[in-house]
mmCIF file of the N, C-alpha and C atoms, coordinates in Angstrom:
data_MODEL
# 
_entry.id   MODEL 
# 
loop_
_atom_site.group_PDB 
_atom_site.id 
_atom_site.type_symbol 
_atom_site.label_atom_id 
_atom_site.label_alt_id 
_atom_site.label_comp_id 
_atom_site.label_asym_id 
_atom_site.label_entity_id 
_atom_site.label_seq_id 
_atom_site.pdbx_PDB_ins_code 
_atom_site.Cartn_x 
_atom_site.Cartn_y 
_atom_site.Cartn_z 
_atom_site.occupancy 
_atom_site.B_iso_or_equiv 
_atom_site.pdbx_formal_charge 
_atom_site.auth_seq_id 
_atom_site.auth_comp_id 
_atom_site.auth_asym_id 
_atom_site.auth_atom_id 
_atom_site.pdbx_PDB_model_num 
ATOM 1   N N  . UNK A 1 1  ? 0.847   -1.160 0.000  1.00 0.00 ? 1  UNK A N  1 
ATOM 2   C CA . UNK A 1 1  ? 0.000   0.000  0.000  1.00 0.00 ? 1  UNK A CA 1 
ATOM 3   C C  . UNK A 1 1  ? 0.901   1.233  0.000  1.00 0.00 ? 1  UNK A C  1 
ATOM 4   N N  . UNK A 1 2  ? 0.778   2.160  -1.104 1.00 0.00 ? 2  UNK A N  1 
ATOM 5   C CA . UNK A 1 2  ? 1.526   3.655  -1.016 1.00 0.00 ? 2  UNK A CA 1 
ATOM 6   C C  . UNK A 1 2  ? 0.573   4.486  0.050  1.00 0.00 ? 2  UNK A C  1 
ATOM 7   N N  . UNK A 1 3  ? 1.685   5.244  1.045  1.00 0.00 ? 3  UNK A N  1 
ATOM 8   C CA . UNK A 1 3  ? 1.257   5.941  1.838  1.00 0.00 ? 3  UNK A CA 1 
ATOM 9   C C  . UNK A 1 3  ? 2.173   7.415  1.027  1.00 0.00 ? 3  UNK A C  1 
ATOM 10  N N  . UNK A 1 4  ? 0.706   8.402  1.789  1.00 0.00 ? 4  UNK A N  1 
ATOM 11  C CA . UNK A 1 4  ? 0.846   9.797  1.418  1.00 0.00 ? 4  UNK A CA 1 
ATOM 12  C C  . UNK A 1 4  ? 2.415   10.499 1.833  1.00 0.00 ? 4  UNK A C  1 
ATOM 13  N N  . UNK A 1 5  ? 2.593   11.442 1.240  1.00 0.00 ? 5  UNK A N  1 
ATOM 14  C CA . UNK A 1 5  ? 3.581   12.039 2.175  1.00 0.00 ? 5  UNK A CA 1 
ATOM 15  C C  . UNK A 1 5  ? 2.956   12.554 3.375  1.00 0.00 ? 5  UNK A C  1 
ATOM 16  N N  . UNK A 1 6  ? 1.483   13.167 3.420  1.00 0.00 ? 6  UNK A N  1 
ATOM 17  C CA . UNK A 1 6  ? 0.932   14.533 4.294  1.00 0.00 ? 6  UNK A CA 1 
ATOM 18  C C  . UNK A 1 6  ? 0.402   13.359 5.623  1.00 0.00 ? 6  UNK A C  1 
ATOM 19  N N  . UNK A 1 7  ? 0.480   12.181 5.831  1.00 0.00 ? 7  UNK A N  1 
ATOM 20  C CA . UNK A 1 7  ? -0.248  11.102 6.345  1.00 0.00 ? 7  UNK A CA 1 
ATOM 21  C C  . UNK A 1 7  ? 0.357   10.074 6.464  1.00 0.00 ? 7  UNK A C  1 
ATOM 22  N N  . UNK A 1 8  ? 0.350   9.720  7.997  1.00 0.00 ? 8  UNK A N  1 
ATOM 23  C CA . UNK A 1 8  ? 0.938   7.983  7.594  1.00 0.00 ? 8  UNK A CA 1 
ATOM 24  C C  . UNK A 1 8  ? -0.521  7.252  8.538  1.00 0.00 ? 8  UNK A C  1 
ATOM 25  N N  . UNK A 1 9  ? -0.483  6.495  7.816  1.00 0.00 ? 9  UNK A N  1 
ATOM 26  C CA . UNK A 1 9  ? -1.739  5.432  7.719  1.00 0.00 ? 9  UNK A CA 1 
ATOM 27  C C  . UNK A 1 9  ? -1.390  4.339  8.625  1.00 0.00 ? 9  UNK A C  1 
ATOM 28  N N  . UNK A 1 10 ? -1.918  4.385  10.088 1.00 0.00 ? 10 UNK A N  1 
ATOM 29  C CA . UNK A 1 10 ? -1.350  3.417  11.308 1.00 0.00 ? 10 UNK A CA 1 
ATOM 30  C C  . UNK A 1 10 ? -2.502  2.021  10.414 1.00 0.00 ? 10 UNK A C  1 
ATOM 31  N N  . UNK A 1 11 ? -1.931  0.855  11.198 1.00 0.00 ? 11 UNK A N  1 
ATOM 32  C CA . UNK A 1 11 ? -2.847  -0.213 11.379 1.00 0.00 ? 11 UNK A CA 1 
ATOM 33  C C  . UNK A 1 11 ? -4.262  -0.849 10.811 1.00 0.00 ? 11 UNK A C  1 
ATOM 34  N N  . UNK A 1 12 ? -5.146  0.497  11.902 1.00 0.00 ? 12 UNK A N  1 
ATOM 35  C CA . UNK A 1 12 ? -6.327  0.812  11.973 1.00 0.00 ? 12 UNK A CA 1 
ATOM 36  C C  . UNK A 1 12 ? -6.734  1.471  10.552 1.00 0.00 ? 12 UNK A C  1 
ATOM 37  N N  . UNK A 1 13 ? -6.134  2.359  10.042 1.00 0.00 ? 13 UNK A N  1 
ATOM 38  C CA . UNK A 1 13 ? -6.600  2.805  9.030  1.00 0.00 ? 13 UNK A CA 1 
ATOM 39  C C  . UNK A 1 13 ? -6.835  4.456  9.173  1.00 0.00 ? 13 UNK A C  1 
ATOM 40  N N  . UNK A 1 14 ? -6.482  4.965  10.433 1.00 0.00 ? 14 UNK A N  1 
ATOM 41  C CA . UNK A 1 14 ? -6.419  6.172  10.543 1.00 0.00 ? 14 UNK A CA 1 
ATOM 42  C C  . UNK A 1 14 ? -5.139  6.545  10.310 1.00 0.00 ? 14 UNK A C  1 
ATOM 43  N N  . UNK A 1 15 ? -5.048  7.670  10.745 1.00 0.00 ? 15 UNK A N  1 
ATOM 44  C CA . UNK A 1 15 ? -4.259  8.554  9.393  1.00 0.00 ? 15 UNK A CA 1 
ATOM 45  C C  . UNK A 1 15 ? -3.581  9.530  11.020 1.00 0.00 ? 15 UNK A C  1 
ATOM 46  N N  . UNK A 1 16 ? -2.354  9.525  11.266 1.00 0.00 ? 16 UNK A N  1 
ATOM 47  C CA . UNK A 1 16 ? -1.581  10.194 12.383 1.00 0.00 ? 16 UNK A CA 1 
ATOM 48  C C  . UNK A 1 16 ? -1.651  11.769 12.277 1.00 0.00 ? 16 UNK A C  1 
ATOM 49  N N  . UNK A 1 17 ? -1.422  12.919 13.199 1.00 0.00 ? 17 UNK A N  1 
ATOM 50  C CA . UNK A 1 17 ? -1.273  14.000 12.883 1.00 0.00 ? 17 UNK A CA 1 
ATOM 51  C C  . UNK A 1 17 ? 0.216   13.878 12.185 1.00 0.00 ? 17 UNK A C  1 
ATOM 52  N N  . UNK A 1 18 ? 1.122   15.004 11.771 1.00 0.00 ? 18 UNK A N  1 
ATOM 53  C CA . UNK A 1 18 ? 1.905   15.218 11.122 1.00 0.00 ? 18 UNK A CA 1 
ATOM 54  C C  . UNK A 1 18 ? 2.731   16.651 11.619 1.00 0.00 ? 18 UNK A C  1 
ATOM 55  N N  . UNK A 1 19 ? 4.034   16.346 12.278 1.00 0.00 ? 19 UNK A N  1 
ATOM 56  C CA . UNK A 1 19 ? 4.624   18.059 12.816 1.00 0.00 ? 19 UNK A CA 1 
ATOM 57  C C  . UNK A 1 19 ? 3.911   19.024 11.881 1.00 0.00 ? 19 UNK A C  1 
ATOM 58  N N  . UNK A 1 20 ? 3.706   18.971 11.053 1.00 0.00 ? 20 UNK A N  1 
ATOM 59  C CA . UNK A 1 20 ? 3.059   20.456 10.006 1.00 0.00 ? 20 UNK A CA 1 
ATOM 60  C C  . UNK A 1 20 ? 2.032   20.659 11.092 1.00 0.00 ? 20 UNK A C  1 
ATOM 61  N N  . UNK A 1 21 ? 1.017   19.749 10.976 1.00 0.00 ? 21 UNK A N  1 
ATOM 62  C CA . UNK A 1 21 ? -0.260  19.459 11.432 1.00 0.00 ? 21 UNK A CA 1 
ATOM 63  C C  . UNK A 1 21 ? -0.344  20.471 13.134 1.00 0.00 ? 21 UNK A C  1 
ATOM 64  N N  . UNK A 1 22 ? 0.476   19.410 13.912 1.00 0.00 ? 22 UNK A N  1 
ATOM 65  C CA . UNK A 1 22 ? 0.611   19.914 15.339 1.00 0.00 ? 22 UNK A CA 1 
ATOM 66  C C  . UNK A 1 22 ? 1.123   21.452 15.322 1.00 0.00 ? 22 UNK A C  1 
ATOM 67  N N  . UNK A 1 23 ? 2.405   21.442 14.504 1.00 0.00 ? 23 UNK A N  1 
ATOM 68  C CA . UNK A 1 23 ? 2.554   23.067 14.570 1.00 0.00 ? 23 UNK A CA 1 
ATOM 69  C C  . UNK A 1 23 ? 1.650   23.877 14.445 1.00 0.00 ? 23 UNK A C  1 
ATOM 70  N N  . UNK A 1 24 ? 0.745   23.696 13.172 1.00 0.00 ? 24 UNK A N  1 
ATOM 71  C CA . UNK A 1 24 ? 0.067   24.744 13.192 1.00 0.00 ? 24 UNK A CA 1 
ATOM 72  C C  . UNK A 1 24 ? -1.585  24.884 14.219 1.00 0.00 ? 24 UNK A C  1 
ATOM 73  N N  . UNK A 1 25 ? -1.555  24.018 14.579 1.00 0.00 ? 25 UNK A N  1 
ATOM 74  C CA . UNK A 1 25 ? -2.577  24.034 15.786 1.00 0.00 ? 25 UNK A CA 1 
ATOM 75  C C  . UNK A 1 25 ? -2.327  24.579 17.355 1.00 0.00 ? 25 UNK A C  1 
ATOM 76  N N  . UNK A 1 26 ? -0.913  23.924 17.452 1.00 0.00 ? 26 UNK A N  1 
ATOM 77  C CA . UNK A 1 26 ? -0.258  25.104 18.613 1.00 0.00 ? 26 UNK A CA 1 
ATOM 78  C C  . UNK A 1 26 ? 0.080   26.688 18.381 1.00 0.00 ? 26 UNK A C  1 
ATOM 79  N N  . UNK A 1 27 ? 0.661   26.869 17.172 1.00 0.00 ? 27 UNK A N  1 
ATOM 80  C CA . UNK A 1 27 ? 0.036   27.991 16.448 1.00 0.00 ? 27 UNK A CA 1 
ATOM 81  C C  . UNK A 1 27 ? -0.852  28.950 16.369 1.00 0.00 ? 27 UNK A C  1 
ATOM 82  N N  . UNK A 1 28 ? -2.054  28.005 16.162 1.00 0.00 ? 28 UNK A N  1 
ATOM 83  C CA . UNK A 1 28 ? -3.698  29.446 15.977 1.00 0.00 ? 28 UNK A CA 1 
ATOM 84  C C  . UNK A 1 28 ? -3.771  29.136 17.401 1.00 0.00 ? 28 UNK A C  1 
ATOM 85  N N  . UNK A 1 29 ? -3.415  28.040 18.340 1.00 0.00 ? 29 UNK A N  1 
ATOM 86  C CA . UNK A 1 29 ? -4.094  28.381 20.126 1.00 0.00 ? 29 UNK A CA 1 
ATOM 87  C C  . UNK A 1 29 ? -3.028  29.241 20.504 1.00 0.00 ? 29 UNK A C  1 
ATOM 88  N N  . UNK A 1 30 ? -1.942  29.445 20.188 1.00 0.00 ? 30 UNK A N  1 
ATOM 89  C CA . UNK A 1 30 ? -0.979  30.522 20.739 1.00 0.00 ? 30 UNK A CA 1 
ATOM 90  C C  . UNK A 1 30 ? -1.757  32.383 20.236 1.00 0.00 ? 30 UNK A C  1 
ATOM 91  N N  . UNK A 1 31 ? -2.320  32.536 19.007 1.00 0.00 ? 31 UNK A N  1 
ATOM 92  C CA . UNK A 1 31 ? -3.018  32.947 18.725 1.00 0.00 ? 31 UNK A CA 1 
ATOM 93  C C  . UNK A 1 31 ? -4.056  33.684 19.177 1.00 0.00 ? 31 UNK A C  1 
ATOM 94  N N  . UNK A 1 32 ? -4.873  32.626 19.184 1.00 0.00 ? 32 UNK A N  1 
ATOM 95  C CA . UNK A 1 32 ? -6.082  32.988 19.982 1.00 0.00 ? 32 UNK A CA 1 
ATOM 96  C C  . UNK A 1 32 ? -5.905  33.321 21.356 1.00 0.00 ? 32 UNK A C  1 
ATOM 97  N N  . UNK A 1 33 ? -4.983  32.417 22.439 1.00 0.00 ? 33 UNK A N  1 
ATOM 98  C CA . UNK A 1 33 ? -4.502  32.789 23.414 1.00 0.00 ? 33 UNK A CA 1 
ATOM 99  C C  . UNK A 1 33 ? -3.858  34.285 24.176 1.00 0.00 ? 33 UNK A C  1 
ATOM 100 N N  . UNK A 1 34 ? -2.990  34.846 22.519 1.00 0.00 ? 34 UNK A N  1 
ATOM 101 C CA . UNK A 1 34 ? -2.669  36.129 22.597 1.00 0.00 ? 34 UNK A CA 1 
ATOM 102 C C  . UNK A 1 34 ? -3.847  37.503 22.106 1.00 0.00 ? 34 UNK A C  1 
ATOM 103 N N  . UNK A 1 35 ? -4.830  36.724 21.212 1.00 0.00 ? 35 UNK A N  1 
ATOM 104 C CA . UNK A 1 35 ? -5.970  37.947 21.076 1.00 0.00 ? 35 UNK A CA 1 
ATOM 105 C C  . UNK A 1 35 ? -6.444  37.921 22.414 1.00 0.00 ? 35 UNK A C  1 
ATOM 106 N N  . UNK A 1 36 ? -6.952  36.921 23.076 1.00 0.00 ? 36 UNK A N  1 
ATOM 107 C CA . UNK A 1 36 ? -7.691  36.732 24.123 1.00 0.00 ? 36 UNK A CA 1 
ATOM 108 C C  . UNK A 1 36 ? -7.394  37.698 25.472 1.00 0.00 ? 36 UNK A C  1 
ATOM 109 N N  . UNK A 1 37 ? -5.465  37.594 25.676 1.00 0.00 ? 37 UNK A N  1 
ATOM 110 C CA . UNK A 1 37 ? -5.031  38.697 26.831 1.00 0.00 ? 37 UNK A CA 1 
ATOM 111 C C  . UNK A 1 37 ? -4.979  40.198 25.992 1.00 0.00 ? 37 UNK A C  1 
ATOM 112 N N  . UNK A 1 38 ? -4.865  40.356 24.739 1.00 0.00 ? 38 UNK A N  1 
ATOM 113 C CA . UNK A 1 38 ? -5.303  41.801 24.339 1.00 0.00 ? 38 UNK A CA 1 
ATOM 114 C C  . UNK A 1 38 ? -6.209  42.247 24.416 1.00 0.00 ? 38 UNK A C  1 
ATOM 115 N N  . UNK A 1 39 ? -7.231  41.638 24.211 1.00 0.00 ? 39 UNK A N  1 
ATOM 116 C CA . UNK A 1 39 ? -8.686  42.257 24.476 1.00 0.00 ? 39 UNK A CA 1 
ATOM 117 C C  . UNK A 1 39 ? -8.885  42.562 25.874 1.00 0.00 ? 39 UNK A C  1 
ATOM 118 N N  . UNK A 1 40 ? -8.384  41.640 26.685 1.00 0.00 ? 40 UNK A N  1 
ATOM 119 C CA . UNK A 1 40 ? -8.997  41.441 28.449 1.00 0.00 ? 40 UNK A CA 1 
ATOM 120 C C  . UNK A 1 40 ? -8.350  42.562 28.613 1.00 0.00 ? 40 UNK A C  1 
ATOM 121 N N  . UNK A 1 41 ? -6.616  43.434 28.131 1.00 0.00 ? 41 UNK A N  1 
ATOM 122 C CA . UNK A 1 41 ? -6.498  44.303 28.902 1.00 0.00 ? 41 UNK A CA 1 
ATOM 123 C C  . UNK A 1 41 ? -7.228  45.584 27.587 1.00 0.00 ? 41 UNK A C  1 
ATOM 124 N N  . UNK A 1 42 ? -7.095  45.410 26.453 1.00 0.00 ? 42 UNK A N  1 
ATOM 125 C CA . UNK A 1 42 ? -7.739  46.412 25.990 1.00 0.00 ? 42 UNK A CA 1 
ATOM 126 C C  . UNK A 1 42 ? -9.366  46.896 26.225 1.00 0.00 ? 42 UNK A C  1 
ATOM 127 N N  . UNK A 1 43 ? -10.051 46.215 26.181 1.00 0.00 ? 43 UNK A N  1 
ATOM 128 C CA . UNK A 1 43 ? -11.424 46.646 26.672 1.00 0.00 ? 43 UNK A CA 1 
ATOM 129 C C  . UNK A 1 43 ? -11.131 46.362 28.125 1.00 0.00 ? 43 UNK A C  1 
ATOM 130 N N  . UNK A 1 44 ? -12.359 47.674 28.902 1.00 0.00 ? 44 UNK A N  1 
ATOM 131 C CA . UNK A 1 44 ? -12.362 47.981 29.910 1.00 0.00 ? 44 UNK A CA 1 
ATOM 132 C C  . UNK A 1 44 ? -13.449 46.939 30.798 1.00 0.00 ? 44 UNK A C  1 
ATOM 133 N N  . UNK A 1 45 ? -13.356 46.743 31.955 1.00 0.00 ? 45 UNK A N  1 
ATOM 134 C CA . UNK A 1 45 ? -14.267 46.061 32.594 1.00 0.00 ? 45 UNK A CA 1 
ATOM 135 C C  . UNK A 1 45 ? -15.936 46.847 32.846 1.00 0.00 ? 45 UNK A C  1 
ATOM 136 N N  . UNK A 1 46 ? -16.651 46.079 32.451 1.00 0.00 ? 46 UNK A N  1 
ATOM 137 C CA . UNK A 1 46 ? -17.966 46.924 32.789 1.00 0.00 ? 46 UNK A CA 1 
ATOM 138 C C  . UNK A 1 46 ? -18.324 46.735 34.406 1.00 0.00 ? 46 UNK A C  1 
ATOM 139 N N  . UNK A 1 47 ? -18.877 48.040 34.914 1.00 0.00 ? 47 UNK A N  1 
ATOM 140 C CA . UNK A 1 47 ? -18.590 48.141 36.324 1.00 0.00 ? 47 UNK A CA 1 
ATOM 141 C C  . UNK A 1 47 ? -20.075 47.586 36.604 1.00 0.00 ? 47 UNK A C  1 
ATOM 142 N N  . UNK A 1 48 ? -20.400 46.785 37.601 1.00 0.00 ? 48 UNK A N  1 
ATOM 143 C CA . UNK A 1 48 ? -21.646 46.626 38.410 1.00 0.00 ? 48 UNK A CA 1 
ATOM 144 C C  . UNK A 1 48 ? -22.022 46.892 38.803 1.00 0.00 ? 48 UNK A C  1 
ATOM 145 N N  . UNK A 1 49 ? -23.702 47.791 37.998 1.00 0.00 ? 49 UNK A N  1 
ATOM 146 C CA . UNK A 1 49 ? -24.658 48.042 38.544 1.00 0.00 ? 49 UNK A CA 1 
ATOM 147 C C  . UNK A 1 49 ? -25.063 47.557 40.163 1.00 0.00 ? 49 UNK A C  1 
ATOM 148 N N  . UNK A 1 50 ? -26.408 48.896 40.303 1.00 0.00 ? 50 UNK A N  1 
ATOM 149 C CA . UNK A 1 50 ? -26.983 47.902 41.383 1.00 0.00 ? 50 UNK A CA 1 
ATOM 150 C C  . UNK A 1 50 ? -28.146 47.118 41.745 1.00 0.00 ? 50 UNK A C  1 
ATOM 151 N N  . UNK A 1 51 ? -28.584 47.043 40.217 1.00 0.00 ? 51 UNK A N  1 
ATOM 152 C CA . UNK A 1 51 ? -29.737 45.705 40.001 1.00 0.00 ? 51 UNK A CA 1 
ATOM 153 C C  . UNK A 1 51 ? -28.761 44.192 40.427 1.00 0.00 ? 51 UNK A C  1 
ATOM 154 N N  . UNK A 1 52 ? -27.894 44.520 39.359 1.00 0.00 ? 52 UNK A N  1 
ATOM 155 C CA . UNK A 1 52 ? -26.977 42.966 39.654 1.00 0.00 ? 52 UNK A CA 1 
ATOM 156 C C  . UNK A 1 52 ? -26.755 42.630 40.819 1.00 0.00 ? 52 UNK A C  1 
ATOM 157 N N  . UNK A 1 53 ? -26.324 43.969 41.636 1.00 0.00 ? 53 UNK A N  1 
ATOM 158 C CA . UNK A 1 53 ? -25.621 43.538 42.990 1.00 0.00 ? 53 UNK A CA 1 
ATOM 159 C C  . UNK A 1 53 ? -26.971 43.441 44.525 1.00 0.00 ? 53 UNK A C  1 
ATOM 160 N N  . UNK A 1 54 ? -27.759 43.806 43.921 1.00 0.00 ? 54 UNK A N  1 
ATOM 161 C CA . UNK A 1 54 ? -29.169 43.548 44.657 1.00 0.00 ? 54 UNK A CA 1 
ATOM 162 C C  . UNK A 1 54 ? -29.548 41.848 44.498 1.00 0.00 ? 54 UNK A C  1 
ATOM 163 N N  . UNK A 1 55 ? -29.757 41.351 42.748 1.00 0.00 ? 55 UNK A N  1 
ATOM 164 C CA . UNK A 1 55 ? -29.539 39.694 42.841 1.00 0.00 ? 55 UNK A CA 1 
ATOM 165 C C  . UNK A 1 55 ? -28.582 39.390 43.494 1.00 0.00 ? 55 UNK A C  1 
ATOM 166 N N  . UNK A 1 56 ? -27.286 39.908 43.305 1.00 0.00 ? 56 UNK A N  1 
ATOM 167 C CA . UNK A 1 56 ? -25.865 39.255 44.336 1.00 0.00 ? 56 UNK A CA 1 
ATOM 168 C C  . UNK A 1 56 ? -26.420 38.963 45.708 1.00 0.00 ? 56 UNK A C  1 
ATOM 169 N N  . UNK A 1 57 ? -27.018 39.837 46.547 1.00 0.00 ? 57 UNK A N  1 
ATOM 170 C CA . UNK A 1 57 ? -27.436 40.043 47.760 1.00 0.00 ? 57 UNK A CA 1 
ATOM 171 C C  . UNK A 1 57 ? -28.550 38.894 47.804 1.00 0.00 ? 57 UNK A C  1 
ATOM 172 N N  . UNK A 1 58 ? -29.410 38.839 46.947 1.00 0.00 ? 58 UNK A N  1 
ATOM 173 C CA . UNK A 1 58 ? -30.341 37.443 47.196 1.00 0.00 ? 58 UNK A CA 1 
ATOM 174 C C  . UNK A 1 58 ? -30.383 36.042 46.960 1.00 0.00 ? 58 UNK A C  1 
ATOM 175 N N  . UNK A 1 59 ? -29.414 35.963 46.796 1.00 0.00 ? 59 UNK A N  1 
ATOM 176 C CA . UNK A 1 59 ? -28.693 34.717 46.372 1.00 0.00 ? 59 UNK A CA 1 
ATOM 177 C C  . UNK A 1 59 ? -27.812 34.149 47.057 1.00 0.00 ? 59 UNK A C  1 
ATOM 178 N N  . UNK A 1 60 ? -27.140 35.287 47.834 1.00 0.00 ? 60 UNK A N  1 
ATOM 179 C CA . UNK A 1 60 ? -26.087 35.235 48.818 1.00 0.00 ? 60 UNK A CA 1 
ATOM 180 C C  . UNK A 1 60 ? -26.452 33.852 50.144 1.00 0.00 ? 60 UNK A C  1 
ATOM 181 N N  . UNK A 1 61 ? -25.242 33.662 50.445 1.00 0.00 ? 61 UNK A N  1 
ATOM 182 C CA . UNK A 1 61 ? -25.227 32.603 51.279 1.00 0.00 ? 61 UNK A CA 1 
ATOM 183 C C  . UNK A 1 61 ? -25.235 33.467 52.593 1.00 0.00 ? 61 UNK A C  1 
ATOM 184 N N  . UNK A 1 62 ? -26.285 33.536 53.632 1.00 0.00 ? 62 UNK A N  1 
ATOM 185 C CA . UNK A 1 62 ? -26.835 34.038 54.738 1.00 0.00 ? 62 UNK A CA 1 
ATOM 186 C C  . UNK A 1 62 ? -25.479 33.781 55.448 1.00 0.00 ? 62 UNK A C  1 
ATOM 187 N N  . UNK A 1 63 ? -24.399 35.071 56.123 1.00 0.00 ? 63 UNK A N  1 
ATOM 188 C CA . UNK A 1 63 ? -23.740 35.066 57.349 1.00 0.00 ? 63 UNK A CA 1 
ATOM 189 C C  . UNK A 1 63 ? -24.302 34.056 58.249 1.00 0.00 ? 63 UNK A C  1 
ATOM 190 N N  . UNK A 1 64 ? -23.348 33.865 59.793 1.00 0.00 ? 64 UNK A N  1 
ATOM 191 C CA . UNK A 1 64 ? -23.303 33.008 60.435 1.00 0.00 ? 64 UNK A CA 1 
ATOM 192 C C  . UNK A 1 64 ? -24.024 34.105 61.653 1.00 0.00 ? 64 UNK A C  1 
ATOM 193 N N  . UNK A 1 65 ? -24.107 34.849 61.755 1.00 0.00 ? 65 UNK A N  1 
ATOM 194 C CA . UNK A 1 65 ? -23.915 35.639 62.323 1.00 0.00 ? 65 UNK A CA 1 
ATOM 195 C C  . UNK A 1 65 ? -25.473 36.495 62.427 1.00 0.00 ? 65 UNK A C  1 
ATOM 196 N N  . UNK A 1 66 ? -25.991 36.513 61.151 1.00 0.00 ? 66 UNK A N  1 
ATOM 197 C CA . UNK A 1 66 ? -27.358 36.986 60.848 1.00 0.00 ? 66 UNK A CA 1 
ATOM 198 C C  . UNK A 1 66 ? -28.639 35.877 60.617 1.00 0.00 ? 66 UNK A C  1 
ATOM 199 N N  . UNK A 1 67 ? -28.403 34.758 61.323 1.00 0.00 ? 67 UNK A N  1 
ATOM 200 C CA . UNK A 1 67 ? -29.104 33.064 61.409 1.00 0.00 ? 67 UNK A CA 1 
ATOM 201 C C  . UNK A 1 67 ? -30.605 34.385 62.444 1.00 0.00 ? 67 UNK A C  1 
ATOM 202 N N  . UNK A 1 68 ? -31.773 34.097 61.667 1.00 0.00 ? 68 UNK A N  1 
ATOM 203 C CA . UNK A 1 68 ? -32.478 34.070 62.828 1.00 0.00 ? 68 UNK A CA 1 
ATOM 204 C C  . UNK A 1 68 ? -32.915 32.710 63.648 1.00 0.00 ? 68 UNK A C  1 
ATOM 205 N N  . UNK A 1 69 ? -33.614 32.784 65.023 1.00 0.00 ? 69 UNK A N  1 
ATOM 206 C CA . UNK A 1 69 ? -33.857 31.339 65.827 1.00 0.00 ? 69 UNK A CA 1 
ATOM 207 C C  . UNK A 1 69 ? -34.673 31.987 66.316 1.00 0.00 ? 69 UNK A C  1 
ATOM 208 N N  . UNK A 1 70 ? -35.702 30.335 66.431 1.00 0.00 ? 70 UNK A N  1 
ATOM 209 C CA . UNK A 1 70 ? -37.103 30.672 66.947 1.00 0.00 ? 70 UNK A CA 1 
ATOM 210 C C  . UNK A 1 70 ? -36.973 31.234 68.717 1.00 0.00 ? 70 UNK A C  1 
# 
């Protein structure tokens, strides 16, 4: 059986990645990895309202301290 250059054909019949292959996948995640910390510091954080922080408050896990007892 002729095998590809871009592919080697294990056993099974699947087909291995290839250094090209892996490089360029560590590549676009290095990538994306580096758009990802440009944006986080280029755009600014949106600050929290106080609708949100009113749900924060009701949701909240009740202090130890503020327990009422019968």
């Amino acid at each position: 059986m002729k095998q590809s250059r871009r592919s080697a054909m294990t056993a099974s019949g699947r087909s291995e990645p290839t250094m090209r292959t892996v490089s360029r996948c560590l590549l676009l995640a290095l990538l994306i990895a580096g758009l990802g910390v440009t944006l986080r510091r280029a755009v600014p954080v949106t600050p929290v309202d106080g609708a949100f922080q009113a749900v924060l408050r009701a949701y909240a896990v009740p202090q130890p301290d503020h327990q009422q007892h019968d």
